[in-house]
C-alpha distance (Angstrom), angle and dihedral (degrees) to the residues before:
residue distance angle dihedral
X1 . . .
X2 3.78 . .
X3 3.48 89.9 .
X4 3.51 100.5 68.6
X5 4.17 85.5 53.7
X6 3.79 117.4 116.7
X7 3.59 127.2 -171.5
X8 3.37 92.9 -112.3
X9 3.86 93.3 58.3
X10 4.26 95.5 40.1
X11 4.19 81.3 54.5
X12 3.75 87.7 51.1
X13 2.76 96.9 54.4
X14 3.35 100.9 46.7
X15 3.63 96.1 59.1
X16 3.83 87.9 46.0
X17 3.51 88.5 63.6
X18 3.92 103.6 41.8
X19 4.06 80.4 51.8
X20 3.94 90.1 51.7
X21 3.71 90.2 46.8
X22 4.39 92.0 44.4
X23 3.73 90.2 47.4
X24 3.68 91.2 48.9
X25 3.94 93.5 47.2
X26 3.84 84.9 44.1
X27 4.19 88.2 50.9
X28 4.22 88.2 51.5
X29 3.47 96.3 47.9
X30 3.73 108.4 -115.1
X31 3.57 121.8 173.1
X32 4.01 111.9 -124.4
X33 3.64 109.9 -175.6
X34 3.77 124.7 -166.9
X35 3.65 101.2 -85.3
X36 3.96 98.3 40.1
X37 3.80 84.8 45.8
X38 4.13 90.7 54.5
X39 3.81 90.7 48.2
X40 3.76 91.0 49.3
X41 3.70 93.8 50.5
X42 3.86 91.6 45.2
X43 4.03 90.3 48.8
X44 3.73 86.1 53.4
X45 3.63 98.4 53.3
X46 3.89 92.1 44.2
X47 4.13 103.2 79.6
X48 3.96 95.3 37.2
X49 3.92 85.8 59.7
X50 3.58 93.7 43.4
X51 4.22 88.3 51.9
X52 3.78 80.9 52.3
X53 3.67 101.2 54.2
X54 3.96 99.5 40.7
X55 3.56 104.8 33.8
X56 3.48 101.1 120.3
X57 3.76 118.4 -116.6
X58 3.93 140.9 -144.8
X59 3.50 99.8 -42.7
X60 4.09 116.2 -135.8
X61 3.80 115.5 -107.8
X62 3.88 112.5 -107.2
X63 3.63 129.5 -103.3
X64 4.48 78.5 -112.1
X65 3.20 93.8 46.0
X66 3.61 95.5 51.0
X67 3.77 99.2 57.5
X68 3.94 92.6 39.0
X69 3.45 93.1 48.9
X70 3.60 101.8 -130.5
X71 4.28 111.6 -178.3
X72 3.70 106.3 -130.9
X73 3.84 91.9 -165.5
X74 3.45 104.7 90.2
């Protein structure tokens, strides 16, 4: 299952569930003020740009799978 996940879709559904979790703060009436509200927002925006920076990439072919001619594609 978690090899079908792409960034895109773990960031997605990050944000869908820091929106679940506003809307149901929002639906039992807690009080954000300014400075809570700023710290929220920052703590959501942390872990989607951590996925971003250490997701790991194309990896190069290696030196064996060069001369065998392996195809990486699949």
């Amino acid at each position: 299952m978690l090899r079908d996940m792409t960034r895109s879709k773990v960031i997605q559904t990050w944000f869908a569930a820091v929106v679940l979790v506003v809307v149901a703060g929002i639906a039992f009436g807690a009080s954000v003020t300014i400075g809570t509200g700023a710290m929220l927002l920052a703590l959501s925006l942390v872990p989607p740009a951590i996925v971003l920076l250490l997701w790991p990439g194309v990896q190069p072919p290696t030196a064996g799978e060069v001369i065998r001619g392996v195809d990486r594609r699949s």
